[in-house]
VEXZALO-177786 format. One record per residue (C-alpha): x, y, z; residue number from 1; residue in three letters. Coordinates in Angstrom, 3 decimals, padded with zeros to 6 digits. Layout:
BEGIN
       east      north         up   seq   type
          X          Y          Z   NUM    ALA
...
# end
This chain:
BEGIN
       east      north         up   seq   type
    043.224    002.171   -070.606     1    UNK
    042.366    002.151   -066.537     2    UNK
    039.630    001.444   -064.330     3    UNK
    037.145    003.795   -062.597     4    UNK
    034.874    004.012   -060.067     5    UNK
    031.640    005.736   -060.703     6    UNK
    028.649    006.982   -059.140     7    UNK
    025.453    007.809   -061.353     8    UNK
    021.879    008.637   -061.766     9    UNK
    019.471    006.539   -063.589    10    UNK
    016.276    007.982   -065.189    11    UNK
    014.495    006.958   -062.252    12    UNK
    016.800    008.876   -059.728    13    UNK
    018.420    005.848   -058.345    14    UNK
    021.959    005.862   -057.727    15    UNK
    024.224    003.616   -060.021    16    UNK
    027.643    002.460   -059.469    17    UNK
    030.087    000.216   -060.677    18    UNK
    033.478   -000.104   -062.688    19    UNK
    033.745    000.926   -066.076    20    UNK
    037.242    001.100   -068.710    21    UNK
    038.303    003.919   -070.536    22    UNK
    041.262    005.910   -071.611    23    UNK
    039.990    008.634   -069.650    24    UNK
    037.444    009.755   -066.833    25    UNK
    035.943    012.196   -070.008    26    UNK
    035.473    008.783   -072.266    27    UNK
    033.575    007.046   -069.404    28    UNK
    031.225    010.029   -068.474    29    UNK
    030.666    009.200   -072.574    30    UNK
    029.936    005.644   -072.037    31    UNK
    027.602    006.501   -068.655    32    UNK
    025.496    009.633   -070.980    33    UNK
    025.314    006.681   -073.709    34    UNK
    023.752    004.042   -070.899    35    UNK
    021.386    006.548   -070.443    36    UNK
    023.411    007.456   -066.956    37    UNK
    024.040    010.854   -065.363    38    UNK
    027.295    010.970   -063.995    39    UNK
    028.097    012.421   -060.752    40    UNK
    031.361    011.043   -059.562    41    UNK
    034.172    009.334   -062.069    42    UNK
    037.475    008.493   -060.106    43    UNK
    040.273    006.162   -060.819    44    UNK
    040.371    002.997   -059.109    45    UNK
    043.418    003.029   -056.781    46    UNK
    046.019    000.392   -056.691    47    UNK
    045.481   -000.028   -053.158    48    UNK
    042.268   -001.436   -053.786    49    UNK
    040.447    000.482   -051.924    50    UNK
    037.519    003.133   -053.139    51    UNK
    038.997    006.478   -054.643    52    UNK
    036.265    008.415   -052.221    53    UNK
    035.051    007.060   -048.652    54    UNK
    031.613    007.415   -050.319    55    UNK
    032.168    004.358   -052.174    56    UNK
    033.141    002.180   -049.158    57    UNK
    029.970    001.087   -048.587    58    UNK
    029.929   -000.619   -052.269    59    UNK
    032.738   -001.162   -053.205    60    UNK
    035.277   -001.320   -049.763    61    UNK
    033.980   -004.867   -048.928    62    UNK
    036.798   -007.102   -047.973    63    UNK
    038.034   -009.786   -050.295    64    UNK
    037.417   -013.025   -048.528    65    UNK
    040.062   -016.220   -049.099    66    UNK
    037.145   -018.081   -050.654    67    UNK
    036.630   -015.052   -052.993    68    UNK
    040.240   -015.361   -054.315    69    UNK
    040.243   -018.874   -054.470    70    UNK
    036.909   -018.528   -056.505    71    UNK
    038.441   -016.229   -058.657    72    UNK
    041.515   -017.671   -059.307    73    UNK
    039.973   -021.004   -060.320    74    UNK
    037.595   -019.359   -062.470    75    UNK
    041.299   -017.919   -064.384    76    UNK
    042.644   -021.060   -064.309    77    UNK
    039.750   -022.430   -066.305    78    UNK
    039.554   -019.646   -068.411    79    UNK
    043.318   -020.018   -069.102    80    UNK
    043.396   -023.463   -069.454    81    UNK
    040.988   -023.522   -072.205    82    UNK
    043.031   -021.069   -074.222    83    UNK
    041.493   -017.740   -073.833    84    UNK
    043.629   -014.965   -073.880    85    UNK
    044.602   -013.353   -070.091    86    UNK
    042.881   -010.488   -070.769    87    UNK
    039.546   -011.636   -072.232    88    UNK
    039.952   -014.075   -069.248    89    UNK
    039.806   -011.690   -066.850    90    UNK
    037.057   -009.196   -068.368    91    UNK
    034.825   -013.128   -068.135    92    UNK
    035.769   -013.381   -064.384    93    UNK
    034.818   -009.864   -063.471    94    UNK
    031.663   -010.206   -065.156    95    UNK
    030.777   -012.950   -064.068    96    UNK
    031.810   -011.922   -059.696    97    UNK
    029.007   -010.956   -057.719    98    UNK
    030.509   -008.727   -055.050    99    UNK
    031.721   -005.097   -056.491   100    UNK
    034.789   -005.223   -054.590   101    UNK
    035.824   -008.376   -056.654   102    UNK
    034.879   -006.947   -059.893   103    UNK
    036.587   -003.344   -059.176   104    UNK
    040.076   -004.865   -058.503   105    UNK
    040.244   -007.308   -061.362   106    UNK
    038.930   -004.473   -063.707   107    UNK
    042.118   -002.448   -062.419   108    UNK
    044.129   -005.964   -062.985   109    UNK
    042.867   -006.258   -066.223   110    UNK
    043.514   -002.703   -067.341   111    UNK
    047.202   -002.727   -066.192   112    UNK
    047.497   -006.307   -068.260   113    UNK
    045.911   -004.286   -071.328   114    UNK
    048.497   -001.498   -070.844   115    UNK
    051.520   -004.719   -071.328   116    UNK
    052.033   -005.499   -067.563   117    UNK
    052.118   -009.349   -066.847   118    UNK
    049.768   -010.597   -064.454   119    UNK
    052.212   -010.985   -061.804   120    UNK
    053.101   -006.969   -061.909   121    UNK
    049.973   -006.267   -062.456   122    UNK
    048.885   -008.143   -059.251   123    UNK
    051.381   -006.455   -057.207   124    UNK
    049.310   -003.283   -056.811   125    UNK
    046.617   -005.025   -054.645   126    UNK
    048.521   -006.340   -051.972   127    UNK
    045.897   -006.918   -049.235   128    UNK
    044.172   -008.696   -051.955   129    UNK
    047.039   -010.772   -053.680   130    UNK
    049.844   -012.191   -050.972   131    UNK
    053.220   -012.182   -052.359   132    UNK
    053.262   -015.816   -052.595   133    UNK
    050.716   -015.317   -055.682   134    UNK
    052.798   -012.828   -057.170   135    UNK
    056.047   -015.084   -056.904   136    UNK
    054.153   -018.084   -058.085   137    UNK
    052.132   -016.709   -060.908   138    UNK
    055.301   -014.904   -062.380   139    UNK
    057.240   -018.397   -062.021   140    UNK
    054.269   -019.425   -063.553   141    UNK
    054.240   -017.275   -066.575   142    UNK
    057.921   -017.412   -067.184   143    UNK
    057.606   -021.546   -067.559   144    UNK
    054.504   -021.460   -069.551   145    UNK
    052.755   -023.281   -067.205   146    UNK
    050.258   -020.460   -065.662   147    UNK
    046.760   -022.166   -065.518   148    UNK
    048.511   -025.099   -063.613   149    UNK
    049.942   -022.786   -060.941   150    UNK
    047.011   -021.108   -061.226   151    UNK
    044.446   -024.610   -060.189   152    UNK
    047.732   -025.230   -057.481   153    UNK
    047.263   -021.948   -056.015   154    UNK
    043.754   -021.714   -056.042   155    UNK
    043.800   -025.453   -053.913   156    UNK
    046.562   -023.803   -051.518   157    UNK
    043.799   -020.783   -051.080   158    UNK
    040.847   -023.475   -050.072   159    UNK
    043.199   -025.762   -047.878   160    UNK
    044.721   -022.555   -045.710   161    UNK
    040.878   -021.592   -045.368   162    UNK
    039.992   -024.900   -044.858   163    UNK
    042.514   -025.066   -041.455   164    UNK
    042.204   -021.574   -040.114   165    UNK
    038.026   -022.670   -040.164   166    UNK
    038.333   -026.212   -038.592   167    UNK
    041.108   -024.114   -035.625   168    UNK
    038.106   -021.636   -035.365   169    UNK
    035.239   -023.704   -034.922   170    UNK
    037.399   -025.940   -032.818   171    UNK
    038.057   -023.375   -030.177   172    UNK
    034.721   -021.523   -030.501   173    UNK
    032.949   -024.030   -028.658   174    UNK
    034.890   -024.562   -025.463   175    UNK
    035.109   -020.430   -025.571   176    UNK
    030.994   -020.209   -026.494   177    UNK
    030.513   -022.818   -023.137   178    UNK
    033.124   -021.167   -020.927   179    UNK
    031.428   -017.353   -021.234   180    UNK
    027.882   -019.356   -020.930   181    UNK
    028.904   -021.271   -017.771   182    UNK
    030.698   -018.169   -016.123   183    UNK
    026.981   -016.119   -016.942   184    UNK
    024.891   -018.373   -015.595   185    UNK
    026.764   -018.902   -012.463   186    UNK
    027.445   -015.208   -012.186   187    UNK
    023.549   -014.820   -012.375   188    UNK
    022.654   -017.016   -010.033   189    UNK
    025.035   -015.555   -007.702   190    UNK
    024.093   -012.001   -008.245   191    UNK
    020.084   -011.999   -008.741   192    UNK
    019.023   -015.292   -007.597   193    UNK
    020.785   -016.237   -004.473   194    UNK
    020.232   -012.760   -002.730   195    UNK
    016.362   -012.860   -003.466   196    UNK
    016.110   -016.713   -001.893   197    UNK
    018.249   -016.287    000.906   198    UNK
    016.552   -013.403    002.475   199    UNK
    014.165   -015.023    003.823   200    UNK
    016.345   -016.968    006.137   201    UNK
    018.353   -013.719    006.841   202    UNK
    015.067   -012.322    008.085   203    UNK
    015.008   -014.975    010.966   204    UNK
    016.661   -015.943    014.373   205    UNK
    018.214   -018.939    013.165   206    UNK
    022.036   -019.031    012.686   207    UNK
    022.643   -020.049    009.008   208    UNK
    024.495   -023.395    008.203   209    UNK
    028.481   -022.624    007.425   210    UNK
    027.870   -023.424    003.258   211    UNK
    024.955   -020.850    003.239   212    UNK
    026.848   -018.126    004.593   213    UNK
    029.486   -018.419    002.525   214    UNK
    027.473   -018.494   -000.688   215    UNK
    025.618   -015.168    000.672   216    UNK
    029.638   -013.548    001.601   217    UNK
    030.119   -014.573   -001.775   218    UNK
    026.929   -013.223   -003.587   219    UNK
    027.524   -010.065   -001.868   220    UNK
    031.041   -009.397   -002.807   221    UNK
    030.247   -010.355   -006.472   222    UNK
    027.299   -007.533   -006.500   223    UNK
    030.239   -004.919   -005.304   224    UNK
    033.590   -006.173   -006.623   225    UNK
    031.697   -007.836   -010.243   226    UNK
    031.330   -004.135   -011.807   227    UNK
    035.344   -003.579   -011.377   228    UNK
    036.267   -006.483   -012.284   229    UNK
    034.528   -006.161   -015.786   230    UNK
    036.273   -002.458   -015.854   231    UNK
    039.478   -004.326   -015.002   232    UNK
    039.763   -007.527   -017.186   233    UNK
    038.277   -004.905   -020.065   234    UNK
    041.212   -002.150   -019.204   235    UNK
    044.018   -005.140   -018.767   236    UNK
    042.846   -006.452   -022.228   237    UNK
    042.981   -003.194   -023.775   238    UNK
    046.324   -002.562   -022.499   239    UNK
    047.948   -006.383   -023.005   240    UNK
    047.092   -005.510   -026.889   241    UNK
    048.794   -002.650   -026.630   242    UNK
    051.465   -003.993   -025.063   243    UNK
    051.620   -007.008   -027.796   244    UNK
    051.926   -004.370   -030.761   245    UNK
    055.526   -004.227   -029.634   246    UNK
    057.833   -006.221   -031.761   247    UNK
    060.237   -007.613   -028.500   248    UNK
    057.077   -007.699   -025.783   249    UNK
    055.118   -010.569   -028.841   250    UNK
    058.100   -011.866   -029.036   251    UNK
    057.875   -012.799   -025.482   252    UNK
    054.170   -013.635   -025.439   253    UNK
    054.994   -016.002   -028.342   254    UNK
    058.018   -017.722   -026.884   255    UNK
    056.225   -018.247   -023.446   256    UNK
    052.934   -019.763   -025.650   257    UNK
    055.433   -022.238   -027.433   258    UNK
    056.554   -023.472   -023.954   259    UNK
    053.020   -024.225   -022.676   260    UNK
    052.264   -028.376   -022.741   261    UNK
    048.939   -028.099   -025.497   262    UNK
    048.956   -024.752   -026.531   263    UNK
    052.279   -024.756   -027.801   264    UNK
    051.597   -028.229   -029.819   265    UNK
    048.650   -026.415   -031.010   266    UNK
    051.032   -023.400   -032.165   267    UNK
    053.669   -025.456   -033.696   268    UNK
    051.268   -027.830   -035.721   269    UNK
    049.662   -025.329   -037.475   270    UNK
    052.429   -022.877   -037.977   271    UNK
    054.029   -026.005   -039.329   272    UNK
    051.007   -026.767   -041.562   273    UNK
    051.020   -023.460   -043.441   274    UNK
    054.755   -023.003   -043.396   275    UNK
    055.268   -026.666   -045.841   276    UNK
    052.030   -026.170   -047.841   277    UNK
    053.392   -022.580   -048.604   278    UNK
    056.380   -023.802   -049.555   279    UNK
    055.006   -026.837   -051.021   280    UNK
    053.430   -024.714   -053.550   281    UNK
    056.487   -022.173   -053.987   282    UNK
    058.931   -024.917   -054.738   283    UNK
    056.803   -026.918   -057.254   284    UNK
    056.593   -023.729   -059.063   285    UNK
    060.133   -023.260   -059.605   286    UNK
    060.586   -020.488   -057.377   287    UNK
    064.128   -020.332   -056.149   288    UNK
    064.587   -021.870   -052.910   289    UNK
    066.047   -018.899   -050.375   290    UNK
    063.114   -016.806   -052.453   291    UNK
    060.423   -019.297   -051.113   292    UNK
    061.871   -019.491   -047.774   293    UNK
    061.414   -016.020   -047.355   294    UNK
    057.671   -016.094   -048.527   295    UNK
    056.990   -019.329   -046.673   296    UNK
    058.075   -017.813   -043.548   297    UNK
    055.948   -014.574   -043.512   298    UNK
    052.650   -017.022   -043.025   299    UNK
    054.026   -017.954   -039.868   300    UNK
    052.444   -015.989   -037.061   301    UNK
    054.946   -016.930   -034.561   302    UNK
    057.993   -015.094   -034.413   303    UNK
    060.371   -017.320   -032.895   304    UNK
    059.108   -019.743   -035.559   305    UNK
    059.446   -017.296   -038.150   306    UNK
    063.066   -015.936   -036.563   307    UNK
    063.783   -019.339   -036.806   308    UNK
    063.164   -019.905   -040.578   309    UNK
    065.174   -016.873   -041.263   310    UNK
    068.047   -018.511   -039.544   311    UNK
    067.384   -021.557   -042.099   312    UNK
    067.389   -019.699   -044.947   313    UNK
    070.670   -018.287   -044.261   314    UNK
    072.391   -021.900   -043.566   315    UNK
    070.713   -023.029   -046.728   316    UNK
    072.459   -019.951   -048.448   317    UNK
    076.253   -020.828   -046.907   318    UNK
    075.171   -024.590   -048.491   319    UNK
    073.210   -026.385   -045.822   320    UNK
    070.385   -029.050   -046.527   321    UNK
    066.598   -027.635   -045.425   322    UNK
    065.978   -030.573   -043.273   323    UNK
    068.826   -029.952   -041.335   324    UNK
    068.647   -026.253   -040.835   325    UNK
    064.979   -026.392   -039.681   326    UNK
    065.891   -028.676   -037.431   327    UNK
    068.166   -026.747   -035.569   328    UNK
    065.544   -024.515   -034.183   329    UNK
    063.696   -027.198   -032.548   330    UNK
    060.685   -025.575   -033.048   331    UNK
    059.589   -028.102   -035.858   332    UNK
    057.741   -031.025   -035.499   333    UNK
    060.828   -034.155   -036.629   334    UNK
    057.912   -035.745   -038.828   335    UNK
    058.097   -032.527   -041.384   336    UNK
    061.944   -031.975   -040.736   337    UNK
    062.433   -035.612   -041.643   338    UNK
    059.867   -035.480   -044.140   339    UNK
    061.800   -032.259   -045.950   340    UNK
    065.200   -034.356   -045.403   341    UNK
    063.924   -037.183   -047.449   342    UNK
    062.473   -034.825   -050.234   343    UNK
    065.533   -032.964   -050.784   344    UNK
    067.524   -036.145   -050.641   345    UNK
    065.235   -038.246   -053.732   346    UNK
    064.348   -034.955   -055.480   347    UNK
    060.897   -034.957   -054.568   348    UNK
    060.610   -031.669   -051.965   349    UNK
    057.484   -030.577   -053.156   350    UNK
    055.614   -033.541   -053.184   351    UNK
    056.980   -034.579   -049.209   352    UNK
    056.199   -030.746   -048.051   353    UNK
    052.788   -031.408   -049.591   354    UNK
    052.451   -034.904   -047.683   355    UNK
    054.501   -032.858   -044.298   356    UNK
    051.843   -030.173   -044.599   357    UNK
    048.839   -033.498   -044.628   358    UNK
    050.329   -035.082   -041.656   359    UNK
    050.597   -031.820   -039.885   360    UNK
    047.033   -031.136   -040.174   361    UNK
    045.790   -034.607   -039.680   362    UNK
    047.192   -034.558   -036.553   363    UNK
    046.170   -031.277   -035.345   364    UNK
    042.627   -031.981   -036.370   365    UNK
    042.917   -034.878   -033.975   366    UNK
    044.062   -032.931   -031.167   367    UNK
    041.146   -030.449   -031.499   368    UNK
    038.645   -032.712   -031.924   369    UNK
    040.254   -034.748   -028.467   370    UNK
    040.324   -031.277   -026.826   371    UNK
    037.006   -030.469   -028.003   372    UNK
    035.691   -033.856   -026.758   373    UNK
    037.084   -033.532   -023.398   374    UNK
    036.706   -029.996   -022.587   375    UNK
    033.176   -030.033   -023.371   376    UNK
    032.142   -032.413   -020.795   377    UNK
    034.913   -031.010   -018.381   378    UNK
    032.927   -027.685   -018.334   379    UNK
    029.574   -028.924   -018.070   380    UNK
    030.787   -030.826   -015.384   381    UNK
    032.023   -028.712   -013.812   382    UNK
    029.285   -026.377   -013.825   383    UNK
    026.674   -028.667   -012.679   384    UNK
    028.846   -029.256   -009.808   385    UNK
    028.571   -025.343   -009.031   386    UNK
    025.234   -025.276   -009.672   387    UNK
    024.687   -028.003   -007.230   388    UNK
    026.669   -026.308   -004.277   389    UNK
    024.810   -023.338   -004.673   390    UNK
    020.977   -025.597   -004.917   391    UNK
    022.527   -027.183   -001.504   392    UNK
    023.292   -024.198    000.490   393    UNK
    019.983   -022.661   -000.389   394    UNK
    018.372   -025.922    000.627   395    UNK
    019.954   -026.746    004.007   396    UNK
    018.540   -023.780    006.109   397    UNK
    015.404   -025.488    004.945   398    UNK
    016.320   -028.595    006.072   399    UNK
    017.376   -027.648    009.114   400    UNK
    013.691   -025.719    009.991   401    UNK
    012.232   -029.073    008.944   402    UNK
    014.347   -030.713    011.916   403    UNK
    013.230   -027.922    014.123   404    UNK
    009.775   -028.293    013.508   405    UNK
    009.934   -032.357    014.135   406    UNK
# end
């Protein structure tokens, strides 16, 4: 039995589609006639996840979110838990999923678990959907007996990831929001505001105060030079992320952004964070240890912090302790290298990765909210200083007639 997509007519005229299981795309055009359904389109769902024909993208292509597939795989782990058989657990969770794209790829989960697949297999043919760190941990899972509890762990992994990447996001968005707003407004004045005001001193005998005429050589060259330099910053941006595709020239970007004072703290606190609660999670599923090196490390976005876990794993093959081969990089923060030294050394890894990972984020929540704080007022600051410089050089030619005029 698969899964397929299908598009249909109702009696109305209105077009129906959704996922439906059958044996073959003949048995569901069976199942739409008996709906009272017209079929137009039946196609297999793909184990790529995505929609058999680009007509279906609109429905059913919609991305998977994190919070959809921790949703999803707490729902399971309830389901599980309380006994039900996998694959009446899964037809539950599908039915019970809002969004199409959900529903399409656990129907195609659930029909490779009907044909005798484990879940693990069966997840492995959605891999945009399902990391490899669920597949690892969900077949440790199933080969312990212990799925629903790796399920609940992996579904709290899902929610704390999320969790981080939202609180970096929103962290940064404001400074970046207040930066582009500051650079407008100061890029309108100059441009449409300034030129309009100060032509009316132009239009006199009077030599213009030193400040003023700067702010009008400065108004004027924006008006000329601001067009290019939009072309320019757009082209250069266009071209650095072309550049970055490049294995060696990231690489280099990343290496240099590791060496910067706050940025590279940033970097290494939360490629830290997600590196221990990944393994964290791998280990306390009983998934071998160079295994959930490997799968830790591929959730590091840094390469030389990634190249550098590599060059663990391969110490901890030849025999050496975690701890101590992390360490070697330098890249780590010592609280989690210590933190992993002491967990290998009273049994306990997963439980110190799990309180490394805490610390980790702790702190860098801290540091954004400082940065936040300070950079806030630094740029509003710093704008109303701008603001005032250009108020003043307007005003002095004014001041000056005044004097005149006395």
């Amino acid at each position: 039995m698969a899964a397929w997509d299908y598009l249909a007519l109702d009696t109305a005229g209105r077009e129906q589609r959704g996922v439906l299981e059958g044996d073959s795309a003949r048995q569901v055009r069976q199942l739409l006639r008996e709906r009272d359904l017209l079929p137009v389109s039946v196609e297999p769902v793909r184990e790529s996840g995505q929609p058999a024909k680009k007509r279906f993208s609109g429905q059913f292509g919609g991305r998977i979110g994190s919070a959809d597939i921790a949703l999803l795989t707490r729902q399971l782990a309830t389901l599980v838990r309380a006994a039900l058989p996998l694959e009446e657990a899964l037809l539950v969770v599908a039915e019970q999923s809002e969004k199409p794209a959900t529903q399409r790829v656990v129907a195609a989960v659930r029909a490779r678990i009907v044909e005798g697949e484990p879940l693990a297999e069966a997840l492995r043919g959605f891999p945009r959907v399902f990391p490899e760190i669920f597949r690892a941990t969900i077949a440790a899972g199933e080969q312990s007996g212990k799925l629903d509890t790796v399920l609940e762990r992996l579904a709290d992994y899902t929610e704390s990831r999320d969790h981080l990447r939202q609180r970096m996001l929103g962290a940064l968005l404001y400074p970046v929001v207040l930066t582009i707003m500051c650079i407008a407004v100061v890029s309108g004045l100059l441009s449409f505001v300034v030129p309009k005001v100060v032509a009316v001193f132009e239009s006199g005998d009077a030599e213009l105060p030193m400040l003023t005429r700067l702010l009008i050589m400065t108004s004027d060259s924006l008006r000329i030079v601001g067009p290019w330099i939009l072309v320019l910053l757009a082209v250069g941006i266009v071209v650095f992320l072309r550049w970055v595709r490049d294995p060696s020239a990231r690489h280099r970007v990343d290496k240099l952004l590791l060496r910067l004072p706050l940025v590279g703290r940033l970097i290494r606190g939360f490629n830290a964070a997600r590196f221990t609660r990944t393994l964290s999670i791998l280990t306390g599923s009983a998934v071998p240890v160079l295994e959930a090196l490997r799968i830790a490390a591929g959730v590091i976005s840094n390469l030389p912090m990634r190249e550098a876990v590599a060059a663990a794993a391969e110490r901890v093959r030849e025999g050496a302790p975690i701890g101590r081969s992390l360490a070697a990089s330098r890249l780590f923060p010592p609280m989690t290298v210590h933190l992993i030294s002491s967990g290998e050394a009273s049994g306990r890894l997963d439980d110190l990765l799990s309180r490394a990972a805490d610390s980790q984020e702790r702190e860098l929540d801290g540091m954004l909210t400082g940065l936040v704080g300070l950079l806030g007022p630094l740029l509003i600051v710093g704008m109303g200083l701008i603001v005032l410089v250009i108020v003043f050089a307007m005003l002095m030619p004014i001041f000056e007639m005044n004097t005149l005029v006395r």
